[in-house]
ZANU-886464 format. One record per residue (C-alpha): residue in one letter; z, x, y; chain; residue number from 1. Coordinates in steps of 0.1 Angstrom, whole numbers, plus 2048, in hexadecimal, padded with zeros to 3 digits. Layout:
ZANU-886464
SITE|A|Z|X|Y|A|NUM
...
END
This chain:
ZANU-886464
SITE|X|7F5|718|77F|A|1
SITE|X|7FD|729|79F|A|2
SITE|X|802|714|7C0|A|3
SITE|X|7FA|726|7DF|A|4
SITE|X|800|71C|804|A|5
SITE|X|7FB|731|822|A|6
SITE|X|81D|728|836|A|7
SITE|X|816|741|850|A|8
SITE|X|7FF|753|868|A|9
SITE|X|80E|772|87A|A|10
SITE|X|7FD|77C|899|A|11
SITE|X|805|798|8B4|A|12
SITE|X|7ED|7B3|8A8|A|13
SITE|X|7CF|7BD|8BC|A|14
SITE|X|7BC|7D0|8A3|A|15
SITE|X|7B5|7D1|87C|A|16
SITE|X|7DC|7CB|868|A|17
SITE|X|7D9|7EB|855|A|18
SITE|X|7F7|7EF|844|A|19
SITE|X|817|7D6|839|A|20
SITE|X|83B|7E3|82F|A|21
SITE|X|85A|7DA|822|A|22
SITE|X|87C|7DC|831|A|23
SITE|X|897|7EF|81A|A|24
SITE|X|8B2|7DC|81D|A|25
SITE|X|8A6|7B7|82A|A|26
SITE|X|88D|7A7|810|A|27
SITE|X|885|791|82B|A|28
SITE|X|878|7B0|841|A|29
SITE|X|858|7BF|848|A|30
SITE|X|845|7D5|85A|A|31
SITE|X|81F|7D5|862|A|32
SITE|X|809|7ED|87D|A|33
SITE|X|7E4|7F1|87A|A|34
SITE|X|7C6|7FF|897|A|35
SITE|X|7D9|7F1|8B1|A|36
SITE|X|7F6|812|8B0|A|37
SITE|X|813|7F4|8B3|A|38
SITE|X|82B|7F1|895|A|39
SITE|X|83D|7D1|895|A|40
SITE|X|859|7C4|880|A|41
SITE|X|85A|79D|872|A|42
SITE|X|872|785|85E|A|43
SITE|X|864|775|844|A|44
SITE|X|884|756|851|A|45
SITE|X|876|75A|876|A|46
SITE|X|855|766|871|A|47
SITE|X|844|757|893|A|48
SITE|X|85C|770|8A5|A|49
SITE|X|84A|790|8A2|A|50
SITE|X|85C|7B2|8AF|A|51
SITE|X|84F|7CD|8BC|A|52
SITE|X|85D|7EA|8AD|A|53
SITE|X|845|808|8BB|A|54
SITE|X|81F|812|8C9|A|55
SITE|X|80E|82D|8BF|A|56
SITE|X|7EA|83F|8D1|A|57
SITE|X|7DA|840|8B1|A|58
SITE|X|7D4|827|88F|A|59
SITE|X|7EF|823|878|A|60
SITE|X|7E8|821|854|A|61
SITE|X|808|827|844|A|62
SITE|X|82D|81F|847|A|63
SITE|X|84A|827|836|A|64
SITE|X|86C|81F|836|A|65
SITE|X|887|833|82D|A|66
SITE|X|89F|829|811|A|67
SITE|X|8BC|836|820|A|68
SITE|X|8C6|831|84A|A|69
SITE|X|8B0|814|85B|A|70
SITE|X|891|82B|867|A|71
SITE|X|86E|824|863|A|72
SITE|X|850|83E|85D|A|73
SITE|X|833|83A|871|A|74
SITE|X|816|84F|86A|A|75
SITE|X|7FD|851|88C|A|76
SITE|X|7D9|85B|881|A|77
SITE|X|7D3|880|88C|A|78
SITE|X|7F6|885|89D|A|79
SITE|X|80E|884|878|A|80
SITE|X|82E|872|874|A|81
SITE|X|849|863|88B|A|82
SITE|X|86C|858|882|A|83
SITE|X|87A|837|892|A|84
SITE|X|89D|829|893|A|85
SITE|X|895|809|88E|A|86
SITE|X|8B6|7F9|89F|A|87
SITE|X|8B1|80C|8BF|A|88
SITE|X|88B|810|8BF|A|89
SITE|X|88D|833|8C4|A|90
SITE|X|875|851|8BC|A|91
SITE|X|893|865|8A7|A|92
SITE|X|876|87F|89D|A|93
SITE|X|852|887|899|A|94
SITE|X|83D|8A2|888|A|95
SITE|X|81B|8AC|88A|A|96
SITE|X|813|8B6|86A|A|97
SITE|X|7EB|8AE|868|A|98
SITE|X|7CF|8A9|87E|A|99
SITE|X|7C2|88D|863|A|100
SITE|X|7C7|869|85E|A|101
SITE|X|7E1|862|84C|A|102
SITE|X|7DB|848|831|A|103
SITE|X|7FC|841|81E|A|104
SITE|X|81E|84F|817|A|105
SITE|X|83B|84C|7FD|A|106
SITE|X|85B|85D|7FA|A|107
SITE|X|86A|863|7D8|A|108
SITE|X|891|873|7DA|A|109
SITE|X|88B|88D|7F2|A|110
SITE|X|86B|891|7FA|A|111
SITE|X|84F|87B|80F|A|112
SITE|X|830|87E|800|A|113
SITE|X|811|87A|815|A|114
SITE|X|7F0|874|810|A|115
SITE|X|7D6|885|82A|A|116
SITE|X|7AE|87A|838|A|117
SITE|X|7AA|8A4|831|A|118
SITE|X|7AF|8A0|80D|A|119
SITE|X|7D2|8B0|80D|A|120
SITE|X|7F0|89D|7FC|A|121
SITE|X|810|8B1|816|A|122
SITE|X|832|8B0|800|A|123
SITE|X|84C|8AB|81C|A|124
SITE|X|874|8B3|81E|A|125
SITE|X|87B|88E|824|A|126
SITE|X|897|891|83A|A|127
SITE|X|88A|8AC|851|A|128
SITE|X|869|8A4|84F|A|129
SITE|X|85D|8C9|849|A|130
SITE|X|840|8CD|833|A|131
SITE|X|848|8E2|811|A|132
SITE|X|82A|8E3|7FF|A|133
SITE|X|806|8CF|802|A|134
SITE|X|7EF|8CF|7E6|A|135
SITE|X|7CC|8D1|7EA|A|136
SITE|X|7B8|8C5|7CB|A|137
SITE|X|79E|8B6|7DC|A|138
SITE|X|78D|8BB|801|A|139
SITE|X|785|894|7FF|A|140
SITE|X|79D|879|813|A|141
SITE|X|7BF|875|7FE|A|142
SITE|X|7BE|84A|7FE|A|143
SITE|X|7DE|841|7EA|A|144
SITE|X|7FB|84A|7DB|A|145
SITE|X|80F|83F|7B9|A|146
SITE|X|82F|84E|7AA|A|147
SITE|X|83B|84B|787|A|148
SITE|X|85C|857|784|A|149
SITE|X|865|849|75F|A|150
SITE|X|847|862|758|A|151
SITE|X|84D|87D|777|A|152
SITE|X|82A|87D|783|A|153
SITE|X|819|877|7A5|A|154
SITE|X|7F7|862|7A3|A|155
SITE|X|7DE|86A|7C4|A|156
SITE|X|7C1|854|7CB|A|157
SITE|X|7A1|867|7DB|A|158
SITE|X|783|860|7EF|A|159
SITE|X|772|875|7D2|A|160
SITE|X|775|85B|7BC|A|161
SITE|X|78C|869|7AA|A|162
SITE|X|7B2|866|7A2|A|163
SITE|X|7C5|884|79E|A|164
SITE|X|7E6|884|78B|A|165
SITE|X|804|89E|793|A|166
SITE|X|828|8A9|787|A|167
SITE|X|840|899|79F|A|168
SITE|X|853|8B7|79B|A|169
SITE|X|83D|8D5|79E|A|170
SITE|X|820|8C1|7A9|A|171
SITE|X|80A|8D5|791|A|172
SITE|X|7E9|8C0|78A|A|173
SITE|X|7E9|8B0|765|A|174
SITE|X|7CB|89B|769|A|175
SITE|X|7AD|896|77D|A|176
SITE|X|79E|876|774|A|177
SITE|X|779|86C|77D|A|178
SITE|X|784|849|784|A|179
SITE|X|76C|82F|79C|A|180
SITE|X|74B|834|7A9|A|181
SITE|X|759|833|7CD|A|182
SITE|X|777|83B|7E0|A|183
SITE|X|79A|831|7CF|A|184
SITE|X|7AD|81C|7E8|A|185
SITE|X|7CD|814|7D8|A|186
SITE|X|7E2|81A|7B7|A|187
SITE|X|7FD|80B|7A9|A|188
SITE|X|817|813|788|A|189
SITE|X|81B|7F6|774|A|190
SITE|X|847|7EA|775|A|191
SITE|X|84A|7FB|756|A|192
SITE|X|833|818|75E|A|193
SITE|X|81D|814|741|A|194
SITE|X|7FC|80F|755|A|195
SITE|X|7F0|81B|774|A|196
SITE|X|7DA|803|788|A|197
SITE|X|7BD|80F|79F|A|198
SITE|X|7AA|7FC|7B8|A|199
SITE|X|78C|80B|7CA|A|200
SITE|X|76F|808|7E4|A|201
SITE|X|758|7FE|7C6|A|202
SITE|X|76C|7DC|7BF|A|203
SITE|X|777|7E7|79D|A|204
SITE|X|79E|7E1|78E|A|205
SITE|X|7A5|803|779|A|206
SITE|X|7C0|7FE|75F|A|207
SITE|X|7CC|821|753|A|208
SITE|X|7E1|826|738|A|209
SITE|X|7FB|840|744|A|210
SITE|X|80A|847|71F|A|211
SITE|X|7E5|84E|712|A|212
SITE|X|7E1|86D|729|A|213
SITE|X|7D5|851|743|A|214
SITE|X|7B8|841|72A|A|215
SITE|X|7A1|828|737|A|216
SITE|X|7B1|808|729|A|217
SITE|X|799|7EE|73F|A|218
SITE|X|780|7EC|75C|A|219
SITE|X|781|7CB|76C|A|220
SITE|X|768|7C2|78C|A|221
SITE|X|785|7B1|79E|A|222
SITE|X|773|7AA|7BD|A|223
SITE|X|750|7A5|7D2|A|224
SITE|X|759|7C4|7E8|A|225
SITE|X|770|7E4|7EE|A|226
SITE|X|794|7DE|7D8|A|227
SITE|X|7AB|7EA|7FA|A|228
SITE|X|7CE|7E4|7EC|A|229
SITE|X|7E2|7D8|7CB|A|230
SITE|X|805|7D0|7C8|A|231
SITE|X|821|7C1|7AE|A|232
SITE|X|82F|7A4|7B3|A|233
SITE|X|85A|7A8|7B2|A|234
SITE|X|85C|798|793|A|235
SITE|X|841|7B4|786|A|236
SITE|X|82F|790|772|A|237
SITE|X|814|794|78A|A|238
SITE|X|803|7AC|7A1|A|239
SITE|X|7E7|7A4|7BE|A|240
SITE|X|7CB|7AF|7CA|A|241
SITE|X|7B9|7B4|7EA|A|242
SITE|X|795|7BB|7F8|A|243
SITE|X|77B|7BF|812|A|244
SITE|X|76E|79A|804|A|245
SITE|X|787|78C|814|A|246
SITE|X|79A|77E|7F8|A|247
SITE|X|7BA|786|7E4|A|248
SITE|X|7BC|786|7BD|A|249
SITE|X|7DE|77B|7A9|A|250
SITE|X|7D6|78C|788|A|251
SITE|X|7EE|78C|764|A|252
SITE|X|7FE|7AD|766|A|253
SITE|X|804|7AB|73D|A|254
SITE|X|7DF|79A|73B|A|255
SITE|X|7CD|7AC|756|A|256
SITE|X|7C0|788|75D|A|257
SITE|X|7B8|778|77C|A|258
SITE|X|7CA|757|785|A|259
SITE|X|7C4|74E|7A5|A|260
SITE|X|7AC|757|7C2|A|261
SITE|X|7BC|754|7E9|A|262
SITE|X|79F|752|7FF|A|263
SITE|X|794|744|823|A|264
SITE|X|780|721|811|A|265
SITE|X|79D|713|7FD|A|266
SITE|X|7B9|724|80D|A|267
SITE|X|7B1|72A|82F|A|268
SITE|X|7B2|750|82A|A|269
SITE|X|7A8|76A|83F|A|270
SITE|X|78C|771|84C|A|271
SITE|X|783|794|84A|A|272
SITE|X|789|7B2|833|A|273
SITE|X|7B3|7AF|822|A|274
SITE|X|7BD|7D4|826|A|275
SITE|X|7E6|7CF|81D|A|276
SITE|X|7FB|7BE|806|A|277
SITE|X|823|7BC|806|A|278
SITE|X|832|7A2|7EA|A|279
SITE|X|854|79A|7F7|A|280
SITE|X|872|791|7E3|A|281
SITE|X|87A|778|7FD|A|282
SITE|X|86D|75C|7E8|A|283
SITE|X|852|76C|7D8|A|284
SITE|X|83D|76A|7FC|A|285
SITE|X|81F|77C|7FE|A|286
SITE|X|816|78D|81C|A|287
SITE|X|7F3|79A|824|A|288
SITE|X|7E2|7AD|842|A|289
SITE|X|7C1|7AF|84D|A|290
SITE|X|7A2|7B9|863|A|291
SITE|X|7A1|796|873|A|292
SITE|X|7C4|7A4|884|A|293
SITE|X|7DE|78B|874|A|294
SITE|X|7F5|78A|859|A|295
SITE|X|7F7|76B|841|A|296
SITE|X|816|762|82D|A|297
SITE|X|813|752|80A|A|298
SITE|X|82A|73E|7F9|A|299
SITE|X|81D|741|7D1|A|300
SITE|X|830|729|7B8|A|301
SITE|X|82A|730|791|A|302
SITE|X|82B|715|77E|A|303
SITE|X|833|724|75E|A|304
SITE|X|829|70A|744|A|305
END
């Protein structure tokens, strides 16, 4: 059994919550920013006290934080990347290195990896935020990103339904998979990197298994409407799910079963399309971000027996 409570609603945002993300070094940290242009930070201990942290012209789908130093990556739609200190609020850089939206971002050692509305995927120097290489498999929007290091590969989700897997090192392509009948909007590696999840515009849960040359291993119609975002919970026991019908899903990540359904009639839910997940290891809360412009905070207690 899983008991959910909504313990609370996070407000400040004048547009659509587009994305959520996690502090480095504070579990109890996190960012969101969405159509509005305003990043704000939040504490999952204080979390009525919203700060503002930046605004931006343009939409903001992705953020990133950098592991080392206490800056945060913004990526403003059709203007590229800015680099905030977040102690001082300060604009410490900012390149323009694409005229398209942006949709998400990663770094891995090095490099920040970036996935473009052109179809490009641009492979940055992390630090100096110079573009090395891009590589251009498709000319459809690049959606997502997923990185494997136990296996060294690079998994991009496309708006040609496809998902496209790369060497993290060379960033040769090893496999284009025809994978959803729409647009795939998030992917996720497994903890142990055995699977790679795929959630898409047409509502289906993709389970891949990575060891098997990425082998169908099970298609699951997870929701009513488009699958936006998945993500692990800390303990990797579970992962979530979250869609344009307005609920979230708490599935079995050694099952693939569903366990529990979040939505707006028995958990007074949102009300419009879930675009964002972050699962915090501050108590195993789950945050979530939406078009109805708030951000909900769960508090999910497994009973185990």
């Amino acid at each position: 059994m899983i008991q959910v409570n909504k313990i609370n609603t996070l407000s400040g945002h004048r547009d659509c919550v587009y994305t959520l993300e996690q502090a480095v070094a504070a579990p109890r940290r996190f960012f969101s920013a969405g159509g509005d242009g305003i990043v704000a930070s939040w504490d999952l201990e204080k979390p009525e006290i919203g700060d503002l942290i930046a605004k931006v012209p343009n939409s903001i789908y992705a953020l990133c934080a950098e592991p080392l130093g206490n800056n945060l990556l913004i990526a403003q739609n059709f203007e590229g990347i800015h680099r905030i200190d977040l102690e001082q609020k300060k604009e410490l850089k900012s390149v323009k290195i694409t005229k398209a939206a942006i949709f998400d971002m990663k770094i891995h050692q090095d490099e920040l990896i970036v996935a473009c509305g052109d179809g490009r995927v641009l492979i940055l120097d992390s630090a100096l935020l110079a573009v090395k290489k891009y590589l251009a498999a498709s000319d459809k929007s690049a959606r997502c990103i997923a990185i494997s290091p136990r296996h060294s590969e690079l998994a991009v989700g496309y708006s040609d339904d496809c998902i496209r897997i790369f060497d993290l090192e060379n960033k040769q392509l090893k496999y284009t998979i025809q994978a959803h009948k729409n647009s795939v909007f998030t992917l996720a590696y497994s903890p142990n990197e055995d699977f790679l999840l795929s959630g898409s515009r047409d509502a289906h849960l993709k389970i891949w298994d990575v060891q098997q040359k990425y082998h169908l291993q099970e298609s699951i119609i997870a929701h009513m409407y488009a699958l936006n975002h998945l993500v692990y919970s800390p303990d990797g026991l579970h992962f979530a799910t979250a869609s344009m019908d307005k609920s979230i899903k708490i599935w079995d990540s050694h099952t693939f079963k569903l366990c529990k359904v979040i939505d707006r009639a028995r958990h007074a839910g949102h009300g419009t399309s879930i675009n964002k997940l972050l699962w915090s290891a501050h108590r195993q809360q789950l945050i979530s971000g939406s078009d109805d412009r708030l951000i909900s905070v769960w508090q999910l207690d497994f009973d185990e027996h």
